[in-house]
VOPAGU-2260 file (C-alpha; in pm, 1 decimal, decimal comma):
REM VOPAGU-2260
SITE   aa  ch    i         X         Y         Z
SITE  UNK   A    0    8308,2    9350,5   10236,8
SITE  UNK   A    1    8551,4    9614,3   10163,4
SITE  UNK   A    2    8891,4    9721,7   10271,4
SITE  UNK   A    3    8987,8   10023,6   10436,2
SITE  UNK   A    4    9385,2   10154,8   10417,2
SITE  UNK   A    5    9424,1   10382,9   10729,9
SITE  UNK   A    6    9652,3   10654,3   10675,1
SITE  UNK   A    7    9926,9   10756,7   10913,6
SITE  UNK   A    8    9672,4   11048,0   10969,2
SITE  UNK   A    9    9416,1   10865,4   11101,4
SITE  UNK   A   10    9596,1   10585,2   11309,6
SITE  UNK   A   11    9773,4   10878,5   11430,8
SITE  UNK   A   12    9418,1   11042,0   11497,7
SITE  UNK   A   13    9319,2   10702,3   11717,1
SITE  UNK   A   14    9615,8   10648,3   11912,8
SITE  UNK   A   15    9574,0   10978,1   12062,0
SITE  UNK   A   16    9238,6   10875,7   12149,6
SITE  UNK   A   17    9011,9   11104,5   11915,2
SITE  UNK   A   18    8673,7   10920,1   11977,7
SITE  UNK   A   19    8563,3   11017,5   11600,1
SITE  UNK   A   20    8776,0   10772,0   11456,8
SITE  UNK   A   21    8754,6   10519,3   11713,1
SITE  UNK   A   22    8340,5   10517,3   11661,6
SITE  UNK   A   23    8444,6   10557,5   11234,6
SITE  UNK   A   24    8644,4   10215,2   11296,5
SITE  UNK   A   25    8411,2   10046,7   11485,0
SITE  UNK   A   26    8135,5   10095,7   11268,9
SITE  UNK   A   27    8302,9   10011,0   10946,0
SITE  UNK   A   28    8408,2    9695,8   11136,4
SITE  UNK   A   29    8103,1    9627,5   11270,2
SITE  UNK   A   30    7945,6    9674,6   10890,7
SITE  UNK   A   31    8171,1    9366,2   10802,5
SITE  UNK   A   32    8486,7    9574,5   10645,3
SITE  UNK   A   33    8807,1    9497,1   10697,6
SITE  UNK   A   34    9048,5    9764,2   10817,9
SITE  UNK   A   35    9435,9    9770,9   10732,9
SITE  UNK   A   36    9812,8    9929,5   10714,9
SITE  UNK   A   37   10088,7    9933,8   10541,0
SITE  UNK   A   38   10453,9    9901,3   10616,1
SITE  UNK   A   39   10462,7   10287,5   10508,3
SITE  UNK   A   40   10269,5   10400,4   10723,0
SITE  UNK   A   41   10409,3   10200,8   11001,1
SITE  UNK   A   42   10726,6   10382,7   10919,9
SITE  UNK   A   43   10564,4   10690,5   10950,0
SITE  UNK   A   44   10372,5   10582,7   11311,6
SITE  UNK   A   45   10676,9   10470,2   11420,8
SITE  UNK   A   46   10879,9   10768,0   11335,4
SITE  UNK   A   47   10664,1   10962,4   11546,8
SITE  UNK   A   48   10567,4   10778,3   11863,1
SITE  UNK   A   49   10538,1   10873,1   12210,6
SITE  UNK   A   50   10724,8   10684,2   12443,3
SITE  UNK   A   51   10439,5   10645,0   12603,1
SITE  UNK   A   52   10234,2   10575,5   12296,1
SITE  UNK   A   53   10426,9   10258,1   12221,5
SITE  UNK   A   54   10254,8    9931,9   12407,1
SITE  UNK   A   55    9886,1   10097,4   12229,6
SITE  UNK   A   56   10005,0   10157,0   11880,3
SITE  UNK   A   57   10159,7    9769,9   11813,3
SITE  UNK   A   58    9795,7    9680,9   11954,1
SITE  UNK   A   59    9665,4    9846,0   11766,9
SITE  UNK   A   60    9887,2    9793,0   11452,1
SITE  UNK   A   61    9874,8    9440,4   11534,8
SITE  UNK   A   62    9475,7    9388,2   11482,5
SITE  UNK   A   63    9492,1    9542,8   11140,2
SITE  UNK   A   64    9553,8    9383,6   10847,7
SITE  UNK   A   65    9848,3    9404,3   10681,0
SITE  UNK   A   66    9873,0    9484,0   10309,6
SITE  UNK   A   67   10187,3    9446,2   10147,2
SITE  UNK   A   68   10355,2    9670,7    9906,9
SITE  UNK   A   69   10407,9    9453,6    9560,4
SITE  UNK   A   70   10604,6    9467,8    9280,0
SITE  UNK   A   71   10228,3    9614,1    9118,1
SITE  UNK   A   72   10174,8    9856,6    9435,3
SITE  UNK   A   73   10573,2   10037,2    9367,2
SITE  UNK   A   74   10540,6   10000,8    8984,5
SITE  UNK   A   75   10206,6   10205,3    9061,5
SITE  UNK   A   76   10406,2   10425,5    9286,5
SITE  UNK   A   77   10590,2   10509,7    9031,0
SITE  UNK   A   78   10412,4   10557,9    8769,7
SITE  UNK   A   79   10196,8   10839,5    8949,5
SITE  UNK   A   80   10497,1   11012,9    9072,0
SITE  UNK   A   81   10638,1   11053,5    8744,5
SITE  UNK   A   82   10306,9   11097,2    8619,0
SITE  UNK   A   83   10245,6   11448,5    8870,3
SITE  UNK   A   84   10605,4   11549,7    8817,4
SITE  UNK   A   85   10523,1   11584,8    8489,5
SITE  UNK   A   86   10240,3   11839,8    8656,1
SITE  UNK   A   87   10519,1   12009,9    8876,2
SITE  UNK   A   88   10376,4   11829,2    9161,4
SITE  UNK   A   89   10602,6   11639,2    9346,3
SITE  UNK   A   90   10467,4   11293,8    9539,5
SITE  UNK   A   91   10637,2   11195,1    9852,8
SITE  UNK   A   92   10774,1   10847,4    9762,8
SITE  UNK   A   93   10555,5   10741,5   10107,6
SITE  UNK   A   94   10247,1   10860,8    9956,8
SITE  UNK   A   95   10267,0   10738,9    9638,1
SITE  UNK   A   96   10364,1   10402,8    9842,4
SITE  UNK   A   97   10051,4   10381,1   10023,4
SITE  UNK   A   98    9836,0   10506,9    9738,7
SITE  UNK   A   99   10030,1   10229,6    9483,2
SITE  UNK   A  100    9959,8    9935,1    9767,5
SITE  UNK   A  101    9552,4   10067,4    9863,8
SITE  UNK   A  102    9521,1   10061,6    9490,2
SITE  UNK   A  103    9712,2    9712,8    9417,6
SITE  UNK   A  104    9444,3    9532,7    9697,8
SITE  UNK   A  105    9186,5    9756,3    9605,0
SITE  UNK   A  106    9100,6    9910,6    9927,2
SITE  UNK   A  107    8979,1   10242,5   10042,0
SITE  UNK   A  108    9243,3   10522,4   10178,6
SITE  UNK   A  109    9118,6   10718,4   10474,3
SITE  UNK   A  110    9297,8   11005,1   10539,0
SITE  UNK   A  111    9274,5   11345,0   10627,1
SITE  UNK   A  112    9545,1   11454,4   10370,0
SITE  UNK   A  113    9343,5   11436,1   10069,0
SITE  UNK   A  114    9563,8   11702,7    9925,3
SITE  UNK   A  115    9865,7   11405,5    9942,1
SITE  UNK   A  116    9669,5   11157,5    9706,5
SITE  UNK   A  117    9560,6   11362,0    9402,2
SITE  UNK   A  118    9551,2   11051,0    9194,7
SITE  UNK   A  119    9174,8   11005,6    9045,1
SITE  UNK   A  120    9188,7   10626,5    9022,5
SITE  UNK   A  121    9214,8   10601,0    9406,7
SITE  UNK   A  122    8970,5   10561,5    9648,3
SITE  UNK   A  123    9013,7   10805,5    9945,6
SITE  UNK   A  124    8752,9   10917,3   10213,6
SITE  UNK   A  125    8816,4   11129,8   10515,0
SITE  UNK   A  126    8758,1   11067,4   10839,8
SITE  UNK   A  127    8507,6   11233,2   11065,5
SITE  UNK   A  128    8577,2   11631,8   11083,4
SITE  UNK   A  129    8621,8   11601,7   11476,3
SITE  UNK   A  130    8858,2   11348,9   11469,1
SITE  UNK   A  131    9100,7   11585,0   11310,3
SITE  UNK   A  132    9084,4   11859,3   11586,2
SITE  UNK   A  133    9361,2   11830,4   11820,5
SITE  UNK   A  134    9575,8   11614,4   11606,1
SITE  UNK   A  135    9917,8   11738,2   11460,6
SITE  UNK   A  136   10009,3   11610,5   11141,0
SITE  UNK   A  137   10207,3   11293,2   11125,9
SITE  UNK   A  138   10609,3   11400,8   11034,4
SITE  UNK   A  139   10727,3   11289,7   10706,2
């Protein structure tokens, strides 16, 4: 069994009803995986909700794991922003949130900003190309 981190990107991507990443979930649930969030990118869903989108996204939200971000998942948040700024590539704290707490419970980030998680010790796979038509990007 393995554990899947879903980006803002792609709980964005389901709330809106994209029927690529509802069949993506399903299946890696129905292989036995577990699927989670974090409390960054609840901020992040939160941030930008429909009204309307509201009652769906804490069901949603609610069925999902939770993984929280340790004292190991924000010292590793650090440590790769300091480690790209050193690179002239600035991290959004966010990102290097969710990337330090996926890596701390050593799950999988889906996501369709790959570009966002350069890091090479992390574990990223995008979702299905169709569940990214249609979708704005998530605010940050």
């Amino acid at each position: 069994m393995s554990r899947y981190l879903l980006d803002t990107t792609a709980l964005i991507a389901h709330l809106r009803g994209d029927e690529a990443m509802r069949r993506y979930a399903l299946g890696r649930l129905r292989d036995g995986h577990r699927l989670a969030t974090s409390a960054s990118n609840i901020a992040e869903v939160e941030r930008g909700l429909r009204p309307r989108e509201r009652k769906l996204a804490a069901a949603l939200l609610d069925r999902l794991d939770f993984l929280l971000t340790t004292r190991e998942a924000a010292t590793r948040a650090g440590r790769y922003q300091a480690a790209f700024d050193r690179r002239d590539q600035t991290l959004s704290s966010a990102d290097a949130l969710i990337a330090g707490t996926a890596r701390a419970h050593d799950a999988t980030l889906v996501t369709d900003n790959l570009k966002d998680f350069p890091m090479v010790d992390l574990r990223k796979e995008r979702p299905p190309a169709d569940s990214r038509q249609g979708v704005p990007p998530a605010r940050k």
